[in-house]
N, C-alpha and C positions, 0 to 999 in steps of 0.2 A: 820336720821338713818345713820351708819356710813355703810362705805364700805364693813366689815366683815359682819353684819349682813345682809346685800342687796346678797350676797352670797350664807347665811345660808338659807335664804327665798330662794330665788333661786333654791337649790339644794334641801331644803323641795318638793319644788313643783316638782320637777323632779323624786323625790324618792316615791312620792306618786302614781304618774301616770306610771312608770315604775319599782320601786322595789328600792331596794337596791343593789348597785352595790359590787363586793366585795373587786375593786381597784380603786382610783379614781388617774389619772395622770394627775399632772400640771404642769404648769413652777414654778419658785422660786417667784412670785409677794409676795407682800405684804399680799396679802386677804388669801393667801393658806399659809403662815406661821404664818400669827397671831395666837396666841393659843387656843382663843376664837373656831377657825373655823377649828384648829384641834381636839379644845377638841370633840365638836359636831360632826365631821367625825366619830372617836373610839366612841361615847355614842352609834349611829347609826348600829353600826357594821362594818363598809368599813374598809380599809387599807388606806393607800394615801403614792404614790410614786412621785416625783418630778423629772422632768427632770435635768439632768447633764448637766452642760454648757461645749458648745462646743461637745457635742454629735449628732449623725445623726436626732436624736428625736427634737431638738429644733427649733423653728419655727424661727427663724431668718438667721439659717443657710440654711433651707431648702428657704426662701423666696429669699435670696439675691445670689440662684444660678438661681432664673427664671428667670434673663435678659441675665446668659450667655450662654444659651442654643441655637445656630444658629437652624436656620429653612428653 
């Protein structure tokens, strides 16, 4: 089973047990741009927004300020 699909399964089970969301925000990976797993986002009803690199939202930016934080 490839990567996009371990995803779709994934977010099946997620959408079963709490609903349908009606924005799903990711970063840029591979698995959230394939189209396989945008198409099934829109079949489903959600939206999907993707993080901007170099934005306050991206998780790299917020991880590599937690060493400079004195204490």
């Amino acid at each position: 089973m490839g990567r996009e699909q371990s995803l779709i399964d994934a977010l099946s089970d997620l959408f079963i047990l709490r609903g349908v969301p009606a924005l799903i925000r990711s970063d840029n990976g591979p698995e959230f741009l394939a189209q396989a797993v945008r198409d099934w986002i829109a079949a489903v009803g959600a939206k999907t927004a993707c993080v901007e690199p170099r934005s306050p939202w991206e998780p790299g930016n917020c991880e590599s300020s937690n060493g400079q934080v004195s204490r």
